[in-house]
TIMI-72771 format. One line per 3 residues: number of its first residue (from 1); their letters; for each residue z, x, y of N, C-alpha, C. Coordinates in nm, 2 decimals. Layout:
<rs>
NUM	a	Z:X:Y:Z:X:Y:Z:X:Y  ...
</rs>
This chain:
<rs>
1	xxx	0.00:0.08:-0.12:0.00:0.00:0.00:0.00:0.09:0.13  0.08:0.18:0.14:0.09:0.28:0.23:-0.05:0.35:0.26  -0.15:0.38:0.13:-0.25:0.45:0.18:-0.34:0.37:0.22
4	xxx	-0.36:0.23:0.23:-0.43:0.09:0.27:-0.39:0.13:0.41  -0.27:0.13:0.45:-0.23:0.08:0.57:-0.29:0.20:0.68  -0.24:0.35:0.59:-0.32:0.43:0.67:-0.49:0.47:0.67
7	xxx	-0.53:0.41:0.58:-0.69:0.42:0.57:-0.79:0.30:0.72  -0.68:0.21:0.71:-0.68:0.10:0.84:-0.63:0.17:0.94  -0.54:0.19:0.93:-0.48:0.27:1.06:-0.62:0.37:1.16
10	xxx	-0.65:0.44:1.04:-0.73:0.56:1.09:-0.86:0.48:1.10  -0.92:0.39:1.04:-1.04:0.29:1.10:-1.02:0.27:1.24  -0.85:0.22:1.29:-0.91:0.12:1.44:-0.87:0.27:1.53
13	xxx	-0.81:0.36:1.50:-0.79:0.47:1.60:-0.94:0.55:1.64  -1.06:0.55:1.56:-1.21:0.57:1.59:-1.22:0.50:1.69  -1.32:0.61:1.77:-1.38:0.58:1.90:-1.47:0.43:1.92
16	xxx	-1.53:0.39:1.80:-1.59:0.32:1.80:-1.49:0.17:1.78  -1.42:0.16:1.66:-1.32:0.06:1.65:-1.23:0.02:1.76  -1.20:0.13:1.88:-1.16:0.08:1.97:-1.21:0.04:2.10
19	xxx	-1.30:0.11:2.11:-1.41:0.08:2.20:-1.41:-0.08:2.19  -1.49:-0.16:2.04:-1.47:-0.29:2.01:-1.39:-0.38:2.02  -1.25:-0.32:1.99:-1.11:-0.41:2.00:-1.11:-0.40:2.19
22	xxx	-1.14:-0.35:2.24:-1.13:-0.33:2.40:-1.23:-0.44:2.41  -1.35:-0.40:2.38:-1.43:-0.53:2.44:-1.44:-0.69:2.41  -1.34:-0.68:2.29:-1.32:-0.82:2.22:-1.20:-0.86:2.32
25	xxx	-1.09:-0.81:2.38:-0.98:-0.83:2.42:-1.08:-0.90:2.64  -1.16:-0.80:2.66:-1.22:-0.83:2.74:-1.29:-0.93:2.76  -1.37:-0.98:2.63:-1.48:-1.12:2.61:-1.38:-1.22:2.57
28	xxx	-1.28:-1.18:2.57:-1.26:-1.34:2.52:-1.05:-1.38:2.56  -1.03:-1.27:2.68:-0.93:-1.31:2.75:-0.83:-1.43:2.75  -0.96:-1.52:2.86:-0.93:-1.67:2.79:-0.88:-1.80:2.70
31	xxx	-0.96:-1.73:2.61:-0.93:-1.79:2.49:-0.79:-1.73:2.43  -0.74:-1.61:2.44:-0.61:-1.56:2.45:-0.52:-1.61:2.49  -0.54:-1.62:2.65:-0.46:-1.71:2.76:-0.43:-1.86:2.71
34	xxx	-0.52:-1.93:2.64:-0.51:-2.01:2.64:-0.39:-2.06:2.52  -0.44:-1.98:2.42:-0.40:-2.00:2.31:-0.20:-1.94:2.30  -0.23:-1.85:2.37:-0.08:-1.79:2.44:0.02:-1.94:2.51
37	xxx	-0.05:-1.97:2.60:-0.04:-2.05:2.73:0.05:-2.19:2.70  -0.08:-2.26:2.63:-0.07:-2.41:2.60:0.05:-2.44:2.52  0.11:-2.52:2.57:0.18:-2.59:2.46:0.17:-2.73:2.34
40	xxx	0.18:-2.72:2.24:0.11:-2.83:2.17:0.13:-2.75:2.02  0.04:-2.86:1.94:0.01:-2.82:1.82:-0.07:-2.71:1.77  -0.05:-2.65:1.65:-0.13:-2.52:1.66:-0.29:-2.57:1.70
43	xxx	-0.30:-2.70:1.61:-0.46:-2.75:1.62:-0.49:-2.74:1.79  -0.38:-2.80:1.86:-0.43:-2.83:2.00:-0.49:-2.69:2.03  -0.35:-2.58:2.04:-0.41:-2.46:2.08:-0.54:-2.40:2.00
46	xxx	-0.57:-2.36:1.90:-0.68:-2.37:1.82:-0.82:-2.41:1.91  -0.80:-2.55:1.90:-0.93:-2.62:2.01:-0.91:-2.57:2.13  -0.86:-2.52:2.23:-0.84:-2.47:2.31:-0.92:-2.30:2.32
49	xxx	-0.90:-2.27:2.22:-0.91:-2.15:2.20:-1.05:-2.11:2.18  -1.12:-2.23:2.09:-1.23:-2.23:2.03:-1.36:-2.30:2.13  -1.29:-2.36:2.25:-1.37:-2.42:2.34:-1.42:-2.31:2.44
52	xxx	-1.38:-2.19:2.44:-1.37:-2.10:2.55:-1.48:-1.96:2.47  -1.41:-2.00:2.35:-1.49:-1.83:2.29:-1.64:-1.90:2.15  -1.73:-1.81:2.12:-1.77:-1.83:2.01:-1.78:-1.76:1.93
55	xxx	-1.92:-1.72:1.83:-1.88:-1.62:1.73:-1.96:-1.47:1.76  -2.06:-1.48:1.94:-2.12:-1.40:2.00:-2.00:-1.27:2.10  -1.94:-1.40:2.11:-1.78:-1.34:2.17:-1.69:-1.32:2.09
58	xxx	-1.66:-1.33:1.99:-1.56:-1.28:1.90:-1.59:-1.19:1.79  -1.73:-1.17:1.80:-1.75:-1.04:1.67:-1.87:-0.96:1.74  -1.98:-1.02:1.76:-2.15:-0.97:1.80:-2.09:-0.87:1.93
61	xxx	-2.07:-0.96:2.03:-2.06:-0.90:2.15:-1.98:-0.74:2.16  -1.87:-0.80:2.08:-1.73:-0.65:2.08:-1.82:-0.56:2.00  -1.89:-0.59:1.87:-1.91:-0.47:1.75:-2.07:-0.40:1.88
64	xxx	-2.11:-0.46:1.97:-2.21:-0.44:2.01:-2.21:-0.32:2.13  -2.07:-0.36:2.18:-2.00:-0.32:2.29:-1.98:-0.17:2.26  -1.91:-0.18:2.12:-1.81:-0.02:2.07:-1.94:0.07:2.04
67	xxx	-2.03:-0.01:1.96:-2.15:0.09:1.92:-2.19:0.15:2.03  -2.21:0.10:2.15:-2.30:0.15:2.27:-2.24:0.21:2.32  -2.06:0.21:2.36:-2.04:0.27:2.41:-2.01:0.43:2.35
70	xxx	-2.00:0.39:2.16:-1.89:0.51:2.09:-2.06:0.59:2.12  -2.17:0.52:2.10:-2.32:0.59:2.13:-2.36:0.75:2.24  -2.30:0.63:2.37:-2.33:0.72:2.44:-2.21:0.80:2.56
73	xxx	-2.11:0.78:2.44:-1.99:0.86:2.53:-2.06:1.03:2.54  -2.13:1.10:2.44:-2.15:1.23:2.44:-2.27:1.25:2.57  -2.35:1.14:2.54:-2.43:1.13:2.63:-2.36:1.15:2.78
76	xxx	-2.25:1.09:2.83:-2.20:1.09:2.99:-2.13:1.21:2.96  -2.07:1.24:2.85:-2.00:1.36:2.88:-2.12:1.48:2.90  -2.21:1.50:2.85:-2.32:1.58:2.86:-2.33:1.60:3.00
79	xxx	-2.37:1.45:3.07:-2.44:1.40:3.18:-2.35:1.48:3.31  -2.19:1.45:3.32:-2.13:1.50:3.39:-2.13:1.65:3.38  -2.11:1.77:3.23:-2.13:1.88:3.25:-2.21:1.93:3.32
82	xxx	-2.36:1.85:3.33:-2.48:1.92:3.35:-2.39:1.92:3.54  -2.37:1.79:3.56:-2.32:1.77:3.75:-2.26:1.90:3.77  -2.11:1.92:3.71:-1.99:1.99:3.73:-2.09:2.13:3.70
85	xxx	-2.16:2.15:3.60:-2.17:2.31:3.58:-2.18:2.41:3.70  -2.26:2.39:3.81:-2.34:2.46:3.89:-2.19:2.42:4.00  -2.09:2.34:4.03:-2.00:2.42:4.13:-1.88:2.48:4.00
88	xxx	-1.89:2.46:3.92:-1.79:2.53:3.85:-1.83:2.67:3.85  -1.97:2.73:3.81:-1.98:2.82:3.82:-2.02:2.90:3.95  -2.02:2.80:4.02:-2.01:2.90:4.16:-1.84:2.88:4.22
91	xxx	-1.72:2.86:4.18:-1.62:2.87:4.17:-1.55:2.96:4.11  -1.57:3.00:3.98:-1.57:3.12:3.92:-1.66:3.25:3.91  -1.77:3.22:4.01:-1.83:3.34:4.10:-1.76:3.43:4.22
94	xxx	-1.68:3.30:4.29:-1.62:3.37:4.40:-1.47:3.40:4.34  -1.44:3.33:4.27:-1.28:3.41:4.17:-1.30:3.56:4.14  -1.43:3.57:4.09:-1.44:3.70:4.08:-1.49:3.81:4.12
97	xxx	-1.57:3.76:4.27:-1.60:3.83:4.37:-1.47:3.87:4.45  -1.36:3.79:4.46:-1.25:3.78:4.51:-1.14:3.92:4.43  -1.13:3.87:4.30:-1.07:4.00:4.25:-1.15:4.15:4.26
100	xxx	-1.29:4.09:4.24:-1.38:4.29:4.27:-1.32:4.33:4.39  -1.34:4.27:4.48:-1.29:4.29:4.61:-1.17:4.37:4.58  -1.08:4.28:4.59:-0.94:4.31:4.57:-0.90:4.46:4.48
103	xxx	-0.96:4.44:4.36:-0.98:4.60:4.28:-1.05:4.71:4.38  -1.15:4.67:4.40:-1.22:4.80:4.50:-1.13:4.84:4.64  -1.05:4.73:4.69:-0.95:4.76:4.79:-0.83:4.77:4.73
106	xxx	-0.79:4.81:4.64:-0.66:4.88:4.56:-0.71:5.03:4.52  -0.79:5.04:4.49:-0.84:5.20:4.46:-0.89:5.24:4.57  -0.96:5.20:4.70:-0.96:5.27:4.81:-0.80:5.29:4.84
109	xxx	-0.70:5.20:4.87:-0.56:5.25:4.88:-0.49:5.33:4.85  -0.52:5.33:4.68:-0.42:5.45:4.62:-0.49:5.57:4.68  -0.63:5.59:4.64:-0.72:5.68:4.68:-0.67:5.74:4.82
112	xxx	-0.66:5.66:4.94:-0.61:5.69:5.05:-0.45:5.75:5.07  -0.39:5.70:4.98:-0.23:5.74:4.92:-0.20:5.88:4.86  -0.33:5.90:4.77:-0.33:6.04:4.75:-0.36:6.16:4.82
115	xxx	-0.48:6.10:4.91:-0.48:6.18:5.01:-0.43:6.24:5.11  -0.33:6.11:5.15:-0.23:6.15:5.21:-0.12:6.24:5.18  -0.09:6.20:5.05:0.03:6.28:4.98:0.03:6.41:4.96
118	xxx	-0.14:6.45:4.93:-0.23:6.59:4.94:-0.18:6.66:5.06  -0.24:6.58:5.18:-0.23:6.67:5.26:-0.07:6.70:5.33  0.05:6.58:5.29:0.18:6.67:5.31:0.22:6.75:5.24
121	xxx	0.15:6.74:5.09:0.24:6.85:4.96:0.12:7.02:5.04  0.04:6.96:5.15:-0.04:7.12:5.15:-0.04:7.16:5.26  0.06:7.07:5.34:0.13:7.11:5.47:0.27:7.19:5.47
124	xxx	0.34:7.09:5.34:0.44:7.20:5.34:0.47:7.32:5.27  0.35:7.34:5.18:0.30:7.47:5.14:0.26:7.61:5.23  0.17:7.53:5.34:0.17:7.61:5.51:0.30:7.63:5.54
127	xxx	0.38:7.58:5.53:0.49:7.56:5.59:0.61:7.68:5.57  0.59:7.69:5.42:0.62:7.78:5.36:0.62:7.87:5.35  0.47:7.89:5.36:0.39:8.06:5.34:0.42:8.12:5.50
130	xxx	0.50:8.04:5.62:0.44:8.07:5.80:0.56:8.12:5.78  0.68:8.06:5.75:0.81:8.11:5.69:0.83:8.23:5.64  0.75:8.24:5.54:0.73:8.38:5.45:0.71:8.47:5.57
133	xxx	0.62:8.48:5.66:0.53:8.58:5.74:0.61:8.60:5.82  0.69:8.46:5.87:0.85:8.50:5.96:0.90:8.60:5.95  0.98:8.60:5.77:1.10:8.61:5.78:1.02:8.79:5.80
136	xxx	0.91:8.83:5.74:0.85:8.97:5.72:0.83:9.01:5.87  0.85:8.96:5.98:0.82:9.05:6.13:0.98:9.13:6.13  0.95:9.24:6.14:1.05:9.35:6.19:1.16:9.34:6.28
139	xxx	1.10:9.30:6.39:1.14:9.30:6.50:1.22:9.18:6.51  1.34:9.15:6.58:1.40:9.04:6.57:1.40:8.93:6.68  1.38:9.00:6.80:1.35:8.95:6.87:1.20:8.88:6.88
142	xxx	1.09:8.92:6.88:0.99:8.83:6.81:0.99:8.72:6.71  1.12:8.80:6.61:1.09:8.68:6.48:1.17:8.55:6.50  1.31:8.58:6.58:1.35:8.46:6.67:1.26:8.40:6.74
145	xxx	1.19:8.44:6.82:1.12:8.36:6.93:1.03:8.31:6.85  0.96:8.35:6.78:0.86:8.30:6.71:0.92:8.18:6.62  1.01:8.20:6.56:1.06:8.09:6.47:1.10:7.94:6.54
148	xxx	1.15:7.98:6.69:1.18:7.86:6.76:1.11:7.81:6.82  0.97:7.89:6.84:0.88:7.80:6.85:0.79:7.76:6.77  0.80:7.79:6.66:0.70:7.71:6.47:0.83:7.62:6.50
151	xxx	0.97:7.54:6.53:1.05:7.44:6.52:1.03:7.37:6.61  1.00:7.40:6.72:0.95:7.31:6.86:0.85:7.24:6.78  0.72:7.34:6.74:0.61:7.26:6.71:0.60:7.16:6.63
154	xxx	0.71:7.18:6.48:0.69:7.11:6.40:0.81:7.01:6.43  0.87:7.03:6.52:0.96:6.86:6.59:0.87:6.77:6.65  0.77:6.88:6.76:0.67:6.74:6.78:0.57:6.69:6.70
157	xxx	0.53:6.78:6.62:0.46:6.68:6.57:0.50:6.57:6.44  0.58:6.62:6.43:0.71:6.54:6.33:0.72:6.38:6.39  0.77:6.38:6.55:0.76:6.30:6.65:0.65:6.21:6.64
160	xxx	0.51:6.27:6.67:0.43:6.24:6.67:0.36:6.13:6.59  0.40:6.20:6.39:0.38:6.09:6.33:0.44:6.00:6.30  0.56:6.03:6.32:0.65:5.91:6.37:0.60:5.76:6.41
163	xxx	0.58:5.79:6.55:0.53:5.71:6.59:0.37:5.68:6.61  0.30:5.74:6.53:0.21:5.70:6.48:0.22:5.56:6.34  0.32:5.60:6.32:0.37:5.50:6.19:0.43:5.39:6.21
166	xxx	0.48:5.41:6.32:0.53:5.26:6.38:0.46:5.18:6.51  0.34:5.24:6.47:0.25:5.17:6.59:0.18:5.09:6.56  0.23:5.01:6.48:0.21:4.83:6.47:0.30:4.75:6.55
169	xxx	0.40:4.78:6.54:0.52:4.72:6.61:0.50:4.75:6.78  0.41:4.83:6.80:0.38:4.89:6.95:0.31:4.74:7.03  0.42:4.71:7.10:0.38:4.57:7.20:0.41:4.42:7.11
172	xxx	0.49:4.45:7.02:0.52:4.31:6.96:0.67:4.25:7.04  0.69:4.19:7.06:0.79:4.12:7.06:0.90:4.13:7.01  1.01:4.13:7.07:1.13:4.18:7.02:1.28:4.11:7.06
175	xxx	1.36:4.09:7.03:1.50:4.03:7.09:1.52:4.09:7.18  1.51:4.21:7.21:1.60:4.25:7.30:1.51:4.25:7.48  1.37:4.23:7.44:1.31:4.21:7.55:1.22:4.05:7.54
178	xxx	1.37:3.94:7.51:1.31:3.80:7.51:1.35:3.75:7.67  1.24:3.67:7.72:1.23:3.65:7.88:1.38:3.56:7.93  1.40:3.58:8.05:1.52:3.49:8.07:1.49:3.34:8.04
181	xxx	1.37:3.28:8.04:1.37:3.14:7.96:1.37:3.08:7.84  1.31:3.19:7.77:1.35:3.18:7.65:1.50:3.22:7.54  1.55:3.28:7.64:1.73:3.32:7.60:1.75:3.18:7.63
184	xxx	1.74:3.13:7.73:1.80:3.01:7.79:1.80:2.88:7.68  1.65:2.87:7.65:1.61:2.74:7.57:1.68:2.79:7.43  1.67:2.95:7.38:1.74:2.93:7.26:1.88:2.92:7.27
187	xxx	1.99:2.97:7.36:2.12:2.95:7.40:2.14:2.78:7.39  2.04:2.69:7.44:2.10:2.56:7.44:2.07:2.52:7.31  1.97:2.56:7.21:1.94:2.54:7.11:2.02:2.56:7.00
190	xxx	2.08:2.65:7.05:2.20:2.70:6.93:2.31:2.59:6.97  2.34:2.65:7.04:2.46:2.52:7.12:2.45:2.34:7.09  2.34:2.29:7.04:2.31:2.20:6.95:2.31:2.16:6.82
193	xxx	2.42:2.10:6.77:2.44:2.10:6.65:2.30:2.05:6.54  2.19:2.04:6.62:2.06:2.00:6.53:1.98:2.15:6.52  2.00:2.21:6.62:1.89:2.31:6.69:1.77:2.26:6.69
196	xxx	1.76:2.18:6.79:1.60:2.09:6.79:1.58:2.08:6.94  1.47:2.16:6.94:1.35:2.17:7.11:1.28:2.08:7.13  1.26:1.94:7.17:1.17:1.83:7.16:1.08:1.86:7.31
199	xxx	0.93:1.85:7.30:0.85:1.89:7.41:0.75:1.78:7.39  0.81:1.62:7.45:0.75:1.49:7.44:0.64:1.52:7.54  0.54:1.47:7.49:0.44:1.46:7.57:0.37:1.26:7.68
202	xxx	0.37:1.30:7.80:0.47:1.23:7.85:0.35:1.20:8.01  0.30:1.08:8.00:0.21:1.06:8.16:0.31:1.10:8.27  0.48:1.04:8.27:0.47:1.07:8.40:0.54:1.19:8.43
205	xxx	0.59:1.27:8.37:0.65:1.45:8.41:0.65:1.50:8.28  0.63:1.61:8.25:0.66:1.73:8.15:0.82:1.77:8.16  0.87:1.80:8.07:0.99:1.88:8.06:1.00:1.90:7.89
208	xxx	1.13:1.98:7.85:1.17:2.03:7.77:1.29:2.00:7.72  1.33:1.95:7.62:1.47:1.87:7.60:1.51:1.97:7.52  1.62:2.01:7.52:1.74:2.06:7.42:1.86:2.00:7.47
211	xxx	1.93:1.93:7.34:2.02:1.84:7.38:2.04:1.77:7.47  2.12:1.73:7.58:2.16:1.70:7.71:2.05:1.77:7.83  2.00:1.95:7.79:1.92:2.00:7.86:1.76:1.95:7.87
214	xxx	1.76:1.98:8.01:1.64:1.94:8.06:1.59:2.11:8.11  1.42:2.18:8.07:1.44:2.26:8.12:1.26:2.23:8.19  1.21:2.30:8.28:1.09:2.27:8.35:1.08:2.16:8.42
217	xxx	1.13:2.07:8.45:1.19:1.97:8.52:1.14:1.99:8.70  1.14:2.08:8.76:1.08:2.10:8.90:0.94:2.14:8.91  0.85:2.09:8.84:0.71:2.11:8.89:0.64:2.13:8.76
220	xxx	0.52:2.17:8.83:0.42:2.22:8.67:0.47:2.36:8.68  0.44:2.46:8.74:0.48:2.60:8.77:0.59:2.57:8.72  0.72:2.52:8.71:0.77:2.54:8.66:0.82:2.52:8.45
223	xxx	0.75:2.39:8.49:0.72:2.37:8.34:0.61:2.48:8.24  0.56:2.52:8.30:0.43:2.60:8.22:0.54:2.75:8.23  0.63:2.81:8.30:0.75:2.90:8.29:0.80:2.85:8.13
226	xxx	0.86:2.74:8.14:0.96:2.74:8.01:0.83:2.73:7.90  0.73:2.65:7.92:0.60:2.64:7.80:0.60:2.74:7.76  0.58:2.89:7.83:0.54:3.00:7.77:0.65:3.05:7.66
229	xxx	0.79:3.01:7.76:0.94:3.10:7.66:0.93:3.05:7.57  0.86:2.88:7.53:0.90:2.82:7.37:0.79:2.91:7.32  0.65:2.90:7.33:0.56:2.99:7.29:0.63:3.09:7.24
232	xxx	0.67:3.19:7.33:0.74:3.30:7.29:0.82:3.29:7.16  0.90:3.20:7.18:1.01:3.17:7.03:0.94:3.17:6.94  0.82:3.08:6.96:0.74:3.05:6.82:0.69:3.18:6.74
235	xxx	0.60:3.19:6.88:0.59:3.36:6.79:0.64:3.45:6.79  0.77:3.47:6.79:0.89:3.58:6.70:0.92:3.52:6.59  0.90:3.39:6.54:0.94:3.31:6.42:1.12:3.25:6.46
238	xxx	1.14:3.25:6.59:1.30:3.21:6.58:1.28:3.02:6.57  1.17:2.97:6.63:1.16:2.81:6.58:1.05:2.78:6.56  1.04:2.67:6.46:0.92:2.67:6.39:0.92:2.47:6.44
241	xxx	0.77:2.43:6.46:0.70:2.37:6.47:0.75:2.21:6.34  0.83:2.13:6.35:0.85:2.03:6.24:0.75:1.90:6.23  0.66:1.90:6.30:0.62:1.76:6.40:0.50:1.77:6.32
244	xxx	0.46:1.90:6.31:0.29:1.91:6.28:0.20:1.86:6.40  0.30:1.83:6.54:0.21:1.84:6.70:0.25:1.83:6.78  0.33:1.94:6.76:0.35:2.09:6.89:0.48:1.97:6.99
247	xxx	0.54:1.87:6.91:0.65:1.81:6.99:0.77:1.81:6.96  0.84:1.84:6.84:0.96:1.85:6.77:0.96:2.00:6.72  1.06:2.08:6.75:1.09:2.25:6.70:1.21:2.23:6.65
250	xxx	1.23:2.36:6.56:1.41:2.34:6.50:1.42:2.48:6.52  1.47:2.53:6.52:1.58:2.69:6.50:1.56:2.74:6.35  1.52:2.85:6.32:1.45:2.88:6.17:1.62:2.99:6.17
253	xxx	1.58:3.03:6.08:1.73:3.14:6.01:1.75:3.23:6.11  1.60:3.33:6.16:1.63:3.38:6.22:1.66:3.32:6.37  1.65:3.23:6.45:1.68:3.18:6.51:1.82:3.18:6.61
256	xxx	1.89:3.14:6.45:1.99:3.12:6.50:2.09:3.28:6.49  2.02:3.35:6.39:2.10:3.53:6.42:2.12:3.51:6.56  1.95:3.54:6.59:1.93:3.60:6.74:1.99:3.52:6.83
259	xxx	2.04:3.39:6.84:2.11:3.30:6.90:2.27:3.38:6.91  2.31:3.46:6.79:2.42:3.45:6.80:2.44:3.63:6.84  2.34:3.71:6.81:2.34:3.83:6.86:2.34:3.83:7.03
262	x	2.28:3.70:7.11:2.24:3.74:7.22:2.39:3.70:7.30
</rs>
């Protein structure tokens, strides 16, 4: 009995057997409804049931339905590969123009990393050998003077790359050179138990709200003063933008440091 049940089982789970039980359930709704619905004798329901469906809708139609569609499912699935192929494959064109890239600019890097590392491991080799020649002058007085000035030289230019290496940071923005309006708008901002800058946009005046504070409030010249300090904030990252349009700010982490450093 068990292998009946699964030999049926595995009949209506086929593409095609359900396909049919789908479009039988579809053609003949109604007669479902009906026969669900009504109350009465089984006969009443029965005729009910039988007035709505026939035997085009209860077998022809569904067994006709599942064939055509179990038919030509390979067919649409075909039909859509052929669509999808051409951006799929130009999707995994640029995937992998993206990683070449990215490899070809990792081996110029190290490439560039060794070079560099070359020419300090062949500087301080010079370095060494100038030392050597130092310590061999006779005379002491020359080999002092001389040595204090191979340490001048190699302080400045020690210096030099220094800040050659930190000259990214050269003209960025920094706490300690934040404008007096922008101390100000972040001092009230901190001092707000929300830390929220709201910059309503507004027919009859511009201003800048932080809490209780009002700041640009005497003119446009003056308002386009505090515009810039928020600006400013934004780009040091001490408040970030919540609105998604440029009308609501909050105080980010670092925000509130530099709130409490200043």
């Amino acid at each position: 009995m068990k292998d009946v049940i699964d030999a049926i089982s595995s009949r209506f789970k086929s593409p095609y057997f359900g396909y049919a039980i789908l479009a039988f359930f579809v053609l003949n709704w109604r007669g479902i409804f009906l026969l669900v619905a009504i109350k009465g004798t089984p006969e009443v329901r029965l005729a009910a049931f039988d007035s709505v469906t026939n035997l085009w809708t209860l077998v022809v139609f569904p067994l006709l339905a599942g064939a055509s569609v179990a038919a030509s499912t390979h067919w649409v699935r075909y039909a859509f590969g052929l669509v999808s192929r051409k951006p799929l494959e130009g999707m995994d064109y640029i995937a992998l123009e993206a990683e070449h890239k990215k490899t070809i600019r990792q081996f110029e890097l190290e490439q560039s990393r060794s070079e560099l590392y070359g020419v300090k491991e062949k500087e301080l080799i010079d370095r060494a050998k100038r030392d050597e020649q130092v310590a061999g002058i006779e005379d002491a007085e020359v080999k002092e003077k001389l040595a204090a000035q191979l340490e001048a030289l190699r302080q400045e230019r020690d210096n030099l790359s220094e800040q050659l290496k930190n000259q990214s940071s050269v003209g960025q923005p920094s706490i300690g050179n934040l404008s007096k309006e922008a101390t100000e708008i972040l001092h009230a901002a901190a001092n707000d138990k929300n830390g929220t800058i709201i910059k309503p946009k507004t027919i009859g005046g511009s201003s800048i709200q932080v809490g209780n504070t009002s700041f640009g409030t005497e003119g446009p010249r003056d308002y386009a003063k505090y515009e810039k300090a928020l600006e400013e904030l934004i780009i040091m990252g001490l408040v970030k933008d919540v609105s998604t349009k440029g009308e609501v700010f909050n105080l980010t982490h670092d925000g509130w440091q530099a709130a409490d450093k200043l």
